[in-house]
VOTORBA-268748 format. One record per residue (C-alpha): x negated, y, z negated; residue in one letter; chain. Coordinates in steps of 0.05 Angstrom, whole numbers. Layout:
BEGIN
u, v, w, residu, chaine
X, Y, Z, A, A
...
REM end
This chain:
BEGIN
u, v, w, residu, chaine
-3305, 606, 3618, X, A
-3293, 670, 3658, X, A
-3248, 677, 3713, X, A
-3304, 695, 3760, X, A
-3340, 633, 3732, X, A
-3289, 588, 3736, X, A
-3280, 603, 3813, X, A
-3351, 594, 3824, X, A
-3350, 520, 3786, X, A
-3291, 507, 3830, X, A
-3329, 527, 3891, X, A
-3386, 489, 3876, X, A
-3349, 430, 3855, X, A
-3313, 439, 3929, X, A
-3375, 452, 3966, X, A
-3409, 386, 3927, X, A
-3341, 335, 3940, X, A
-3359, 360, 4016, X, A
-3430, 337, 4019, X, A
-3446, 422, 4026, X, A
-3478, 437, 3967, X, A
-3556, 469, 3977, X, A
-3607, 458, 3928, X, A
-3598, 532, 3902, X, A
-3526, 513, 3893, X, A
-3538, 451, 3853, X, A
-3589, 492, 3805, X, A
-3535, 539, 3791, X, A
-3472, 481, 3780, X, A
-3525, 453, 3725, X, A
-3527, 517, 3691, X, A
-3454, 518, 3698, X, A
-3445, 458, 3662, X, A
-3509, 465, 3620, X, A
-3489, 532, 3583, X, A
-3406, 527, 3581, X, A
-3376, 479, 3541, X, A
-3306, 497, 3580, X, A
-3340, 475, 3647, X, A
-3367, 415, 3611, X, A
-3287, 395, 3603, X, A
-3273, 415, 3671, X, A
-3322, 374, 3696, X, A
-3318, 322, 3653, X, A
-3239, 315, 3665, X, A
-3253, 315, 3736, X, A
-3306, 256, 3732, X, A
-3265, 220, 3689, X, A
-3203, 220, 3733, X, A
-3243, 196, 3794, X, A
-3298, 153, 3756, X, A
-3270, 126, 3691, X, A
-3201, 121, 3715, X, A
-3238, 62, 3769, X, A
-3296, 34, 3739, X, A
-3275, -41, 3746, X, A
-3251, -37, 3820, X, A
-3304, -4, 3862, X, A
-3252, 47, 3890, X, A
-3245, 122, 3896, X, A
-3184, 172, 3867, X, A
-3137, 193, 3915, X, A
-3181, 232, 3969, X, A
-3218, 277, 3926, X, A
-3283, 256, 3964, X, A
-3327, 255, 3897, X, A
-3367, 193, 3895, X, A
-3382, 166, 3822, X, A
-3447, 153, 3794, X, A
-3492, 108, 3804, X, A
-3524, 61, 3756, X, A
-3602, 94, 3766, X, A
-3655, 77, 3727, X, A
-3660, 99, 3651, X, A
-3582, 114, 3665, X, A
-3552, 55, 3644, X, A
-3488, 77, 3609, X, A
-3474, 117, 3680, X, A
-3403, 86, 3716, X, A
-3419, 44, 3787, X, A
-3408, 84, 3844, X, A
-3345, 73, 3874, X, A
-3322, 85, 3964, X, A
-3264, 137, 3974, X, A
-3204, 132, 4001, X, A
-3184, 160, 4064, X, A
-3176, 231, 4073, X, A
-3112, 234, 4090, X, A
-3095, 234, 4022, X, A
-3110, 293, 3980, X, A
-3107, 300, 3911, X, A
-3138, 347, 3855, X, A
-3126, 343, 3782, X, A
-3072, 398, 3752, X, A
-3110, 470, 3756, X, A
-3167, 445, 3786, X, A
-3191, 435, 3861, X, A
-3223, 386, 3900, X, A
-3219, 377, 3981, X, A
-3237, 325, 4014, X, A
-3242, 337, 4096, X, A
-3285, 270, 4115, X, A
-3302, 207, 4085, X, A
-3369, 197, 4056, X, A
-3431, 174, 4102, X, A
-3479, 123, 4059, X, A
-3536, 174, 4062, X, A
-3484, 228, 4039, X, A
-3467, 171, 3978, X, A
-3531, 167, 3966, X, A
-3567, 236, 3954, X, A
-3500, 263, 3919, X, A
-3508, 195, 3868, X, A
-3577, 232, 3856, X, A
-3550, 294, 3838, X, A
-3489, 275, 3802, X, A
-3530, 239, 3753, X, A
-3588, 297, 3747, X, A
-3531, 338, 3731, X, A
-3496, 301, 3682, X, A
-3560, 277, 3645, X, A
-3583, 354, 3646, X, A
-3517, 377, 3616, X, A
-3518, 319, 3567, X, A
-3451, 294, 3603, X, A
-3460, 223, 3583, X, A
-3396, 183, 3568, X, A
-3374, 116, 3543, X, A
-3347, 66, 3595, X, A
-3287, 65, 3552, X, A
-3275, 136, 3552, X, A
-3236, 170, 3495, X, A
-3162, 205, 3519, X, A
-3176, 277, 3542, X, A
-3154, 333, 3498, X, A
-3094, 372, 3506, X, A
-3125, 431, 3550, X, A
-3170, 376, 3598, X, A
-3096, 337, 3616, X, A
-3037, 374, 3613, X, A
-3039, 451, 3584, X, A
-2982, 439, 3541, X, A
-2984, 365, 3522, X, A
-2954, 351, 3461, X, A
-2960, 317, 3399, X, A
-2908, 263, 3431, X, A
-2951, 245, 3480, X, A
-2996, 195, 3433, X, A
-3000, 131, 3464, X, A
-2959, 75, 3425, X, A
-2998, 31, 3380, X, A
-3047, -26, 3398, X, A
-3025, -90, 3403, X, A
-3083, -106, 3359, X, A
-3063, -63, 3309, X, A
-2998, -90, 3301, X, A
-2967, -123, 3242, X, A
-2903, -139, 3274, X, A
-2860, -130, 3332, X, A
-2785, -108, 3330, X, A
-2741, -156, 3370, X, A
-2670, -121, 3359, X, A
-2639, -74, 3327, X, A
-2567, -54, 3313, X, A
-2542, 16, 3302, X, A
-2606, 37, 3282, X, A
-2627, 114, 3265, X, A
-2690, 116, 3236, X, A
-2710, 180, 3184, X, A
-2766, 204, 3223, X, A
-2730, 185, 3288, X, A
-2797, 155, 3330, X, A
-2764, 132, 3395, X, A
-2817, 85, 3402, X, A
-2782, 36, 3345, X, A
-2739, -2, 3398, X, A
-2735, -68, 3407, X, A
-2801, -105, 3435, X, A
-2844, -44, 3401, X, A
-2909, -64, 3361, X, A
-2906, -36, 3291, X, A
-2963, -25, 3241, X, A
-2994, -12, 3179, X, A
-2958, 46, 3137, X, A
-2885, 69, 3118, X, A
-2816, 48, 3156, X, A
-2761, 80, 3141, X, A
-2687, 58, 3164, X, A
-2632, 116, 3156, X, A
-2585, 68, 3180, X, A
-2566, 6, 3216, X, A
-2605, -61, 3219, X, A
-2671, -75, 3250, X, A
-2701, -154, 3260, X, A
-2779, -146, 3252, X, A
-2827, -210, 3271, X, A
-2890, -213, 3234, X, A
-2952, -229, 3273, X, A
-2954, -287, 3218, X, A
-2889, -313, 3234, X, A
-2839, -292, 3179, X, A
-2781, -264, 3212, X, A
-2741, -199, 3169, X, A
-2681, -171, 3173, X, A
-2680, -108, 3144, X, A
-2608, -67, 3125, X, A
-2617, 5, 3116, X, A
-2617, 57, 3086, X, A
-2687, 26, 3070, X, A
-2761, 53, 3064, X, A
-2818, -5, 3071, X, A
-2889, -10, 3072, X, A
-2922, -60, 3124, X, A
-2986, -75, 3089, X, A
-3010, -134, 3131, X, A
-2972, -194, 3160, X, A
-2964, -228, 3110, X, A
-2930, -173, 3061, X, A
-2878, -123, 3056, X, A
-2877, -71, 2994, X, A
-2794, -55, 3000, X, A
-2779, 10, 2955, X, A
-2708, 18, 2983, X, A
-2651, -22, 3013, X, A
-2639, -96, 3035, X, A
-2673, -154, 3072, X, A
-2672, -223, 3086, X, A
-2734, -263, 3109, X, A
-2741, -337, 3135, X, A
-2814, -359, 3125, X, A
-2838, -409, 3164, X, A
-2891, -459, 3141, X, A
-2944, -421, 3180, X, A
-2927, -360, 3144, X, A
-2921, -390, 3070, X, A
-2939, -338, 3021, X, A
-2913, -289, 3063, X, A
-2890, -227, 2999, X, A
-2837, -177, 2995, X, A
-2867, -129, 2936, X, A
-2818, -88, 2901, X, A
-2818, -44, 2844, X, A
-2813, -94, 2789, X, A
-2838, -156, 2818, X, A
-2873, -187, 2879, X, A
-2835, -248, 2907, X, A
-2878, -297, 2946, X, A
-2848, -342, 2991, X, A
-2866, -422, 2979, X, A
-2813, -447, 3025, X, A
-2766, -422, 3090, X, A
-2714, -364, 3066, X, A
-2703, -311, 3010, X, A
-2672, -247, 3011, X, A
-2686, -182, 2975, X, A
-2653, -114, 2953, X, A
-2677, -63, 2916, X, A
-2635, 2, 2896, X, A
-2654, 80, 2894, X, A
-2676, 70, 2824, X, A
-2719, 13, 2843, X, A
-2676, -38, 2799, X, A
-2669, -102, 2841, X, A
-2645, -168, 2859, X, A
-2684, -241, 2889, X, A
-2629, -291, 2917, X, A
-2673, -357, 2936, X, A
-2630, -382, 2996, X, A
-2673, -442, 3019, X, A
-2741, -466, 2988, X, A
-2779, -435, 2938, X, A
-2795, -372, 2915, X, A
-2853, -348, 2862, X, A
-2848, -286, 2829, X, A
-2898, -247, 2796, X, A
-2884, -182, 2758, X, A
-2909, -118, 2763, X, A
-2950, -100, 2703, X, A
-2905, -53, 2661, X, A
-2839, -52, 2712, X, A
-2800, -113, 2692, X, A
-2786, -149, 2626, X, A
-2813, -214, 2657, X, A
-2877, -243, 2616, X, A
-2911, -280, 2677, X, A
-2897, -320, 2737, X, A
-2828, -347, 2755, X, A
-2808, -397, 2802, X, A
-2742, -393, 2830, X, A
-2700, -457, 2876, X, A
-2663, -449, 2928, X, A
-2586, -420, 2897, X, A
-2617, -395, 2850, X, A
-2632, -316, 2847, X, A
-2666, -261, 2791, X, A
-2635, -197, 2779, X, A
-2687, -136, 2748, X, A
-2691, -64, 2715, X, A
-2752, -30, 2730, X, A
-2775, -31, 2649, X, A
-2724, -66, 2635, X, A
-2700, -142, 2632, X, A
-2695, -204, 2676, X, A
-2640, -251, 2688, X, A
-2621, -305, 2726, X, A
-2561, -314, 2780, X, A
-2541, -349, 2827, X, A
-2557, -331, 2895, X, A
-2511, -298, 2945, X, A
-2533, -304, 3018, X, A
-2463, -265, 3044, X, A
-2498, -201, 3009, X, A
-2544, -208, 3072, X, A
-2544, -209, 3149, X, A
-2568, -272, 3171, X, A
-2607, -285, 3239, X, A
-2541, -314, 3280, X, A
-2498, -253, 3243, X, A
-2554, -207, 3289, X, A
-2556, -236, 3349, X, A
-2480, -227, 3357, X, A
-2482, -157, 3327, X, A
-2540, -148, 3377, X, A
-2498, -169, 3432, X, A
-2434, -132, 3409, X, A
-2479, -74, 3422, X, A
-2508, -86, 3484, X, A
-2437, -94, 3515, X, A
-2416, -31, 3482, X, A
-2483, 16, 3509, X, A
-2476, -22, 3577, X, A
-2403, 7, 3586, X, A
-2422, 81, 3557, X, A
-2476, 75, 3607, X, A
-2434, 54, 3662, X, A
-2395, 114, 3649, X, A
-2446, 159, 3655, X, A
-2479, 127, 3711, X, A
-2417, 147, 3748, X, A
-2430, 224, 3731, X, A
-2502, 207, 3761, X, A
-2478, 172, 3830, X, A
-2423, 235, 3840, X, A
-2474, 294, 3822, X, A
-2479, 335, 3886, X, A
-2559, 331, 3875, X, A
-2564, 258, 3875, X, A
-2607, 238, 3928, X, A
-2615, 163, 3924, X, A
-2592, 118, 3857, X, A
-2588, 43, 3848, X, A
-2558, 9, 3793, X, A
-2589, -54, 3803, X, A
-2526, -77, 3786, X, A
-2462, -123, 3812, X, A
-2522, -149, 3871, X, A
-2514, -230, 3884, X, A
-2583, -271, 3878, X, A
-2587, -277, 3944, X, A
-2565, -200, 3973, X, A
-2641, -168, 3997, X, A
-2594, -101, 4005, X, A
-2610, -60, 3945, X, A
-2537, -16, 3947, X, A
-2540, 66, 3933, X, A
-2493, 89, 3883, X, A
-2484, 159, 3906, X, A
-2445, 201, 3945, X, A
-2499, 223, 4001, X, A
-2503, 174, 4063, X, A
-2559, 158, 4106, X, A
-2590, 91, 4145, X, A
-2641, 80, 4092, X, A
-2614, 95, 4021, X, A
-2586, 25, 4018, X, A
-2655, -7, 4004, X, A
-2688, -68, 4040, X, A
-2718, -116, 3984, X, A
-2783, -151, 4010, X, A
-2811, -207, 3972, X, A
-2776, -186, 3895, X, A
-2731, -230, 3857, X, A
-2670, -211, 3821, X, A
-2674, -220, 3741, X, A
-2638, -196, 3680, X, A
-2643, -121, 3665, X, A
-2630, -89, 3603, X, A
-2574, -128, 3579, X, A
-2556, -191, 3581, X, A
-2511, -198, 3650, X, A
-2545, -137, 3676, X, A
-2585, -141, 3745, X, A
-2662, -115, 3753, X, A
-2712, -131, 3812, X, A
-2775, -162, 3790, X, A
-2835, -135, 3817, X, A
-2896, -184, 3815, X, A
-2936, -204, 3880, X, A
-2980, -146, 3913, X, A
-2930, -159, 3972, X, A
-2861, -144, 3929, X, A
-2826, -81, 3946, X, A
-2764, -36, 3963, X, A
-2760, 3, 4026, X, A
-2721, 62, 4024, X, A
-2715, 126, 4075, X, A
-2697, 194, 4043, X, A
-2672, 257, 4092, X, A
-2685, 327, 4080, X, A
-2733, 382, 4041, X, A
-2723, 401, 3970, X, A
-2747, 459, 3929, X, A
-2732, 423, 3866, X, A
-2731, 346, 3850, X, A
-2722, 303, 3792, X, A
-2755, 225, 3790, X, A
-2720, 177, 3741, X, A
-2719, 100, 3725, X, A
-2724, 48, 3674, X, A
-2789, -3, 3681, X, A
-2806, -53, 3643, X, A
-2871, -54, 3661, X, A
-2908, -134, 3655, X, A
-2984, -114, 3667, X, A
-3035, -54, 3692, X, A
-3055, -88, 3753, X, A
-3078, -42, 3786, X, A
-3111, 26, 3783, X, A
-3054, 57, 3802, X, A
-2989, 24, 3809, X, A
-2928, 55, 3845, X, A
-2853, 87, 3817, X, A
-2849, 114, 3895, X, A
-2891, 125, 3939, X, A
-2883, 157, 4012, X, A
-2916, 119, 4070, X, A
-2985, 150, 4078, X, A
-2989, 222, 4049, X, A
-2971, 276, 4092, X, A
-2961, 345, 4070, X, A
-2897, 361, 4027, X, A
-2894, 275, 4007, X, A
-2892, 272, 3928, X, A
-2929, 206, 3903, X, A
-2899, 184, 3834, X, A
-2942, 132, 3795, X, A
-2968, 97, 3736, X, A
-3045, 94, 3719, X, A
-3088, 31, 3696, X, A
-3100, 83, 3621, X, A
-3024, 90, 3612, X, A
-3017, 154, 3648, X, A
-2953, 180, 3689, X, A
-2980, 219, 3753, X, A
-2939, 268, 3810, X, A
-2985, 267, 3866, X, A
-2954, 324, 3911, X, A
-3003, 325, 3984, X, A
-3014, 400, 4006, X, A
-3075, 437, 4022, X, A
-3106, 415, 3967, X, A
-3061, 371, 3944, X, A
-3051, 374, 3870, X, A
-3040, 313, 3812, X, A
-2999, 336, 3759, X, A
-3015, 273, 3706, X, A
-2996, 271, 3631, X, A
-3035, 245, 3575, X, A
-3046, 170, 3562, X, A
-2970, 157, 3540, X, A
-2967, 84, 3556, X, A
-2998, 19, 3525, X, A
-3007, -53, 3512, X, A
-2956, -45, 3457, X, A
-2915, -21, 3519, X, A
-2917, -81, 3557, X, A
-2861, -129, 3565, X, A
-2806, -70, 3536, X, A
-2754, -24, 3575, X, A
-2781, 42, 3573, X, A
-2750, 104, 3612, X, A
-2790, 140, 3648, X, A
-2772, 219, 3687, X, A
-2809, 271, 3721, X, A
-2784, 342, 3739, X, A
-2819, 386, 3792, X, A
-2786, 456, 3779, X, A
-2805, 518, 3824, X, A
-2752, 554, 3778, X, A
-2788, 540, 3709, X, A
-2862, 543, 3751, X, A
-2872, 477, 3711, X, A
-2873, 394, 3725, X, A
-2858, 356, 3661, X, A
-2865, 289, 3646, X, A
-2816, 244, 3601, X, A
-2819, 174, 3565, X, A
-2761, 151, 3537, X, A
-2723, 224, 3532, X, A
-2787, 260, 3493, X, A
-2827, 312, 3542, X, A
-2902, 286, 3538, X, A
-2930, 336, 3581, X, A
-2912, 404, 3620, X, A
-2958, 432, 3667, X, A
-2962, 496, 3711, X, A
-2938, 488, 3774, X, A
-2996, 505, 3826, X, A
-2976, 530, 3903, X, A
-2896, 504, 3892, X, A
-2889, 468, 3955, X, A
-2814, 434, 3981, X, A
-2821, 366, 3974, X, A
-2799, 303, 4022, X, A
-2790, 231, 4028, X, A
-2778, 209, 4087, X, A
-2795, 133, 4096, X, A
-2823, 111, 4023, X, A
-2824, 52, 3971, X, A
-2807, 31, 3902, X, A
-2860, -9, 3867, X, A
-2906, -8, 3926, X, A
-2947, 37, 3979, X, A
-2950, 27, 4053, X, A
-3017, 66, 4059, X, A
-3012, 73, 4134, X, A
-3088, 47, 4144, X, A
-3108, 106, 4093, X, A
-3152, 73, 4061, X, A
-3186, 5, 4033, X, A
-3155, 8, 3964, X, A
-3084, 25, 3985, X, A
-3057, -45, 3934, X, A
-3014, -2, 3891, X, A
-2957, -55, 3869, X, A
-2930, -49, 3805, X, A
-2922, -112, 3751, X, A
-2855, -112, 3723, X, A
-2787, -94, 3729, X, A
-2746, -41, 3747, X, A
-2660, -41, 3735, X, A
-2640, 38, 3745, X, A
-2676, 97, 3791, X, A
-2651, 158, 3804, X, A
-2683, 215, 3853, X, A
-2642, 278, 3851, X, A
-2655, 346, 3893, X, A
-2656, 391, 3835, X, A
-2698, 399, 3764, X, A
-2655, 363, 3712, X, A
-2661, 398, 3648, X, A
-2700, 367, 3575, X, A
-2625, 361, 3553, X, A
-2596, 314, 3611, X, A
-2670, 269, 3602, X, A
-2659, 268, 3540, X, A
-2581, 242, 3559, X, A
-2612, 190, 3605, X, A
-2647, 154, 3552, X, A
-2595, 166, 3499, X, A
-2545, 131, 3534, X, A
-2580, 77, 3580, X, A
-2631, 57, 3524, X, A
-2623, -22, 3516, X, A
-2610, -29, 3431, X, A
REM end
């Protein structure tokens, strides 16, 4: 698509959001979209954002104007229409642009339903209810690889519940505790991770090690050490080696194999069966083993029996007190660096969540800058546990829960930080911080109901800069930390989950931002609108909002060092 072209799809998408569009002008948009396959995306992101992104709630995107479609007849995989929100809230998607001036009259709903389903069905726009995640150059011009959403819960095999010193070889920093793993290769450079298995067996596993999940009932271990306590809903849960498969007939066994792929079975309560591999072991058929008793193999080689060591392994009690060991010991690196955070000269407003009694409602700022509203007033949330055991968090979970804070001042730069563990998509979009209303200048910083992280920033248009789908049921219930930098410097806004960019985008019309009166987890809409429920599910125990563009580095620093295992 042209440059002249492009302008003219943007006009006509303007001129159609504002109920202006003449019959000529609707003719020419379908040949826009019927001939261009790059005004198909535009369009298509744009509908999606506005139409997809609200199918179950009958509500409108942030003030674009553009009604959905409507189901019409012979048009029956066509989205609902949906009401807008009121104007004073402007948004357009990242390089595109949409105004909204008024809010839609029913007759204006009604004729533009008309067309926006002629033109779709003409330009053979149809699209699943469930739509698929928009490609890189539709959301985000440089997305990257990173940005993959995490795994579905239903395609899980097992979920990690701690971890110890852990590196990992291909270093996903999505294998923390409380993440969802599935089928294919694990490998553990070092340290110890605890997986669960969606069957029940529980595994410690010691690295270095390299592992197969194959389903959840077996393991294929190539490399390194693990222990496993089967219970009876998981018998004939396997750990396949080299030489032989051991099946589990009975509560705990433990397994190592070396680089050669010579190993060792130690039978520590129960019973274990094991079965050779054809051609790897010197064993003629099946062997049962009995609790203290244990089989050492050569791959081609012989079998023998020992006796079975369980002090060769880390049992379950040995990792929750290694697990703890280490949570005191990141809590007090963090603490450290927190410090660094509350005395940078750019620090805006930053809570800690920490050292707060139940009953204090005065959520305290950590940093140097003073003002009658950084101290935030809690409404309606309860305190809970935050990262680590004996740290605070505020738990965010009625539409009415909230923080009320009041930020000073204009900034050309400005970085948003916190860690959420977020409990449940509630709504279509729930709220990091949000200003009251949206006036011009007022950043809006918030999660979508499709796992998306969004910097609303009002203007004239106002502009969304949104990354890719980043966040998802896997997601749910785990600390995850998430930061986004608006930079006039580097023209860009980039988005971060736990330390890893996920999306940079070009910064459109760089406007200086401000607060003024806001809130965390929530959105006083001012009477904006009839959809202005934006409260976030879940929990929140650090967040940071700093008057200059942190760098990737110092993101990356802020997860390195406040990450929970």
């Amino acid at each position: 698509m042209t440059t002249d072209s492009n302008d003219e799809l943007m006009r006509l998408i303007n001129d159609l959001a504002e109920g202006s569009l003449s019959e000529d002008q609707s003719h020419r948009l379908q040949e826009l979209l019927r001939d261009d396959p790059a005004a198909q995306d535009a369009y298509r992101e744009f509908m999606s954002l506005h139409a997809n992104l609200h199918l179950s709630y009958d509500a409108g995107a942030d003030g674009t104007g553009l009604p959905g479609l409507a189901a019409m007849p012979g048009n029956s995989m066509l989205a609902p229409s949906f009401d807008t929100v009121g104007a004073s809230e402007k948004f357009v998607p990242s390089g595109r642009v949409a105004r909204s001036r008024d809010r839609w009259s029913g007759i204006h709903r009604v004729l533009l339903l008309s067309l926006l389903a002629a033109v779709l069905v003409n330009a053979g726009l149809m699209w699943r209810m469930n739509s698929v995640p928009p490609s890189p150059d539709q959301k985000g011009a440089n997305a990257l690889a990173s940005a993959e959403p995490s795994l579905d819960v239903k395609d899980g095999l097992a979920v990690i519940t701690r971890t110890v010193d852990a590196r990992w070889e291909d270093a996903p920093s999505g294998h923390s505790a409380g993440a969802v793993v599935g089928r294919g290769r694990v490998r553990l450079a070092e340290g110890l991770v605890q997986f669960e298995f969606f069957s029940g067996a529980s595994v410690i596993v010691e690295g270095p090690a390299d592992l197969e999940l194959v389903s959840s009932m077996r393991v294929d271990c190539r490399l390194g050490k693990l222990r496993a306590h089967v219970p009876s809903q998981a018998h004939g849960f396997t750990v396949g080696t080299p030489g032989v498969d051991a099946v589990d007939l009975g509560t705990e066994f433990a397994v190592s194999v070396t680089k050669r792929g010579d190993g060792e079975v130690h039978v520590l309560d129960g019973e274990v069966e094991l079965h050779p591999v054809e051609g790897q072991s010197g064993m003629s058929g099946a062997k049962q083993l009995l609790a203290g008793q244990g089989a050492r193999y050569a791959v081609g080689g012989d079998a023998e029996t020992i006796p079975s060591d369980p002090k060769q392994f880390v049992d379950r009690e040995t990792m929750l007190r290694l697990s703890d060991d280490q949570h005191q010991a990141r809590r007090t690196s963090w603490l450290t660096h927190s410090r660094r955070l509350r005395d940078d000269p750019s620090t805006l407003l930053y809570y800690r969540f920490d050292d707060h009694p139940a009953w204090e409602r005065v959520l305290h700022h950590e940093g140097s800058g003073s003002g009658a509203g950084l101290d935030g007033a809690i409404v309606g949330c309860a305190w809970t546990q935050g990262r680590w055991p004996g740290k605070g968090a505020l738990e965010f979970k009625r539409p009415t829960d909230r923080v009320r804070i009041d930020v000073d001042g204009e900034f050309d730069a400005m970085t948003f930080a916190a860690w959420v563990r977020i409990e449940g998509y509630d709504q279509w979009l729930s709220s990091l911080m949000l200003t009251d209303g949206f006036d011009f200048g007022e950043p809006h910083w918030q999660l979508s109901d499709k796992g998306e992280i969004i910097l609303g920033v009002s203007g004239d248009p106002g502009v969304n800069y949104f990354s890719p789908r980043v966040l998802g049921p896997s997601d749910l219930g785990r600390w995850v930390h998430l930061a986004t930098v608006y930079d006039p410097a580097r023209g860009a806004v980039t988005h971060y989950v736990d330390g890893e960019i996920v999306s940079r985008d070009e910064l459109r019309e760089p406007i200086r931002l401000r607060i003024g009166p806001a809130e965390i987890g929530n959105w006083n809409s001012k009477g904006s609108g009839r959809h202005g429920i934006r409260s976030l599910n879940g929990r929140i125990d650090e967040f940071g909002l700093f008057g200059r563009a942190f760098s990737d580095e110092e993101i990356r620093e802020m997860f390195d060092v406040g990450r929970p295992d």
